[in-house]
N, C-alpha and C positions, 0 to 999 in steps of 0.2 A: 557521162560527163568526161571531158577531159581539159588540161589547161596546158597553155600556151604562153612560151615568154618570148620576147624579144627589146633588143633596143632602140629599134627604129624608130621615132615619132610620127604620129600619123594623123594628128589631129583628133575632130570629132569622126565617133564613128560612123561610118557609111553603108561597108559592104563587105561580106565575107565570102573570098573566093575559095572555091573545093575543092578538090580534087580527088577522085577515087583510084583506085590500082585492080590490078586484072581482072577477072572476067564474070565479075561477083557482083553484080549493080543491087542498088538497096533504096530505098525510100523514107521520107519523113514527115512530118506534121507542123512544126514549126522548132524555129531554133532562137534558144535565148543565150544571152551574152551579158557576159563581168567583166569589164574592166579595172582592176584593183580592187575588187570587190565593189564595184558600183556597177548599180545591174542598169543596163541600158534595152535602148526596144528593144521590143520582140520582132524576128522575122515570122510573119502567120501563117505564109501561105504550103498548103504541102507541094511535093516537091520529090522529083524518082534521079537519080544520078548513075545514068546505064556504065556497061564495062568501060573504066580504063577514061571516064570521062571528067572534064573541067568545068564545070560551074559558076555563075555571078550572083548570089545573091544580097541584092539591095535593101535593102529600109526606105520602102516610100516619104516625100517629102510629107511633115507636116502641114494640114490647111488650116488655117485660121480664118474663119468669118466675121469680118467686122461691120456692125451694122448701131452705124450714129444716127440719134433722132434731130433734127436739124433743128435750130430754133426758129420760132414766128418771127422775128425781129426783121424790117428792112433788110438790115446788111448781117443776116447772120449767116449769109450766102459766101461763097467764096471761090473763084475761078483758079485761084493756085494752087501748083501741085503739095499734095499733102503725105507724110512719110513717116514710117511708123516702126518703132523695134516693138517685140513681144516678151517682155521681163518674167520670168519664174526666178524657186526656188532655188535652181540651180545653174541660172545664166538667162540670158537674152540672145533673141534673135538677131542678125546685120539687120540694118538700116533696109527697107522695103519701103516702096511705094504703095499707097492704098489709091490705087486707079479706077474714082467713081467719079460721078456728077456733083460736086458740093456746089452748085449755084444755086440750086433750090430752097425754099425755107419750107418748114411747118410741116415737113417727111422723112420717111426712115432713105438711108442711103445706106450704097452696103457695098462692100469689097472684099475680095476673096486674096488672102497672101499665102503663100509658103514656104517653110523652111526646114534643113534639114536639122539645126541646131537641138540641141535640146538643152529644153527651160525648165524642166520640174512642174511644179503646180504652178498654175498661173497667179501673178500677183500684178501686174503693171502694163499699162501700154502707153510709152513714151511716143508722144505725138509732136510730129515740128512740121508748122506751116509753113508756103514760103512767101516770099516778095511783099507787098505794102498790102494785100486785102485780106485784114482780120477774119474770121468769121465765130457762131455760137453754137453751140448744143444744147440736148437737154439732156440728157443720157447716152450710154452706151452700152451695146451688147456684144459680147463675144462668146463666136462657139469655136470650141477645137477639135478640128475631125469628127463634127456635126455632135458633139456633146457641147452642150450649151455650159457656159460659164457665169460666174455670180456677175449680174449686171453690175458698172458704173452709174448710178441717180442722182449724183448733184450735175448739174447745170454749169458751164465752163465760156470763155472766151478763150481764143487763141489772138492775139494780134499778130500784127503782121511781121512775119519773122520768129516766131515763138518755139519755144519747145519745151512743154510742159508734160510731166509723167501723172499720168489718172490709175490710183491704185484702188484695188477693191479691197476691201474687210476679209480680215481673218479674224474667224471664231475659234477661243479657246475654252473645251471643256474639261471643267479642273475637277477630281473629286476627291474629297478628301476620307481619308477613314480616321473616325474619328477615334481618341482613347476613352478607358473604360475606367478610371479614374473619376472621381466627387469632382477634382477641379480642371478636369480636362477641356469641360467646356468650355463659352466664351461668349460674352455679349457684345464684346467690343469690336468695333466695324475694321476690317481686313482688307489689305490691299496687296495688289502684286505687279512686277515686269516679267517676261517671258524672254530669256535671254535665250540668243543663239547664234550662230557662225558669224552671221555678217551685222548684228546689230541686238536692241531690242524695244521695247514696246513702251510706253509712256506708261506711267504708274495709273493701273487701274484698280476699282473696288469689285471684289468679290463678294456678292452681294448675296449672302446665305445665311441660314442657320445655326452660326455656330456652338449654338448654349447645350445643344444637345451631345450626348454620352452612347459611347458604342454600338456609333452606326455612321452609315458614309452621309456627306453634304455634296452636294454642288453646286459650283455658278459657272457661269459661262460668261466671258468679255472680248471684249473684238479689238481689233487696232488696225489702222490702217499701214502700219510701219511692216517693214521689211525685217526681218531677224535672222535668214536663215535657214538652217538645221537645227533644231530645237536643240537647250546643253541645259538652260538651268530655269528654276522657277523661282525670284527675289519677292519674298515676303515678308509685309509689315503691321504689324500688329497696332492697335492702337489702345490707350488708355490705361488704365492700371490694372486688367483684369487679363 
């Protein structure tokens, strides 16, 4: 390991140039990078750097597969171009084009995009049609870098001119340990938000066991909301117990 400072700005990261000195060449396997302590791709591939030699290595663009199931409807067709950012955790992608056949109904359509940006875990794909011809879905699927992603299943319109953001569900699994305490436990029904950086979650119920003593519970709840980096967990109890 070694670190490196300057004040240059530079954007998102791209590529790390090398350079070796006299007459000593050496090789490697892959190379990972922090910026401020945020750890960004990995470069995979190995890689030999002879005497006295310069180097480019890159970070392949990201691919994103996007593949909408079109609706049966008449006009759930549409001849306008369609354009699409990729929303994570930790940013979105520029505005891309998804360049396929939407005239068709009642089939999968599918568009390959990429970006160098980095998103974090995927959460959102911000969609905007253009010009006067609406069109439907029923779903949507995405894979990144052929790792398949948690489908969109509600069923959507775009009209014409539209720009609507389609988020998937996050599941959060909570467990609690419980105290060892006569009154520790709790019959009374439990609810939580899941706060973090950029937001959080609609008040959900925790839907467990709690009556029981010195052992862990779990629930699990989803939301479709954006939060973030996880920072806090707001809970609410209810009743008099």
């Amino acid at each position: 390991e070694c670190t490196v400072s300057s004040d240059n700005f530079i954007g998102d990261y791209r590529c790390l140039v090398w350079r070796t000195t006299t007459a000593d060449g050496w090789g490697f396997e892959k190379i990972k990078m922090k910026i401020d302590g945020k750890s960004q791709r990995t470069y995979g591939e190995a890689a030999d750097l002879d005497n006295g030699e310069t180097k480019t290595f890159c970070l392949p663009a990201v691919e994103y597969k996007i593949t909408v199931s079109m609706g049966a409807g008449t006009y759930d067709g549409t001849a306008a171009a369609q354009y699409v950012k990729i929303k994570g955790t930790k940013g979105e992608t520029e505005e891309l084009q998804c360049d396929a056949n939407f005239k068709v109904t009642n089939q999968p359509v599918e568009c390959t995009v990429s970006s160098y940006k980095t998103i974090g875990d995927y959460r959102c794909l911000v969609w905007r049609t253009t010009t006067a011809d609406g069109w439907g879905f029923t779903k949507i699927n995405m894979g990144i870098d052929g790792i398949a992603q948690t489908t969109y299943e509600t069923a959507e319109d775009l009209d014409n001119g539209e720009t609507k953001s389609f988020c998937v569900p996050v599941d959060y699994k909570i467990t609690v340990s419980m105290g060892d305490g006569d009154y520790d436990g709790t019959a009374a029904a439990q609810y939580v938000k899941i706060s973090g950086t950029e937001g959080e979650t609609e008040e959900l119920q925790c839907d467990a066991d709690f009556a029981v003593t010195g052992e862990d519970v779990e629930c699990t709840v989803s939301s479709y909301k954006t939060i973030g980096d996880y920072r806090c967990l707001v809970w609410r109890t209810t009743t008099a117990d």
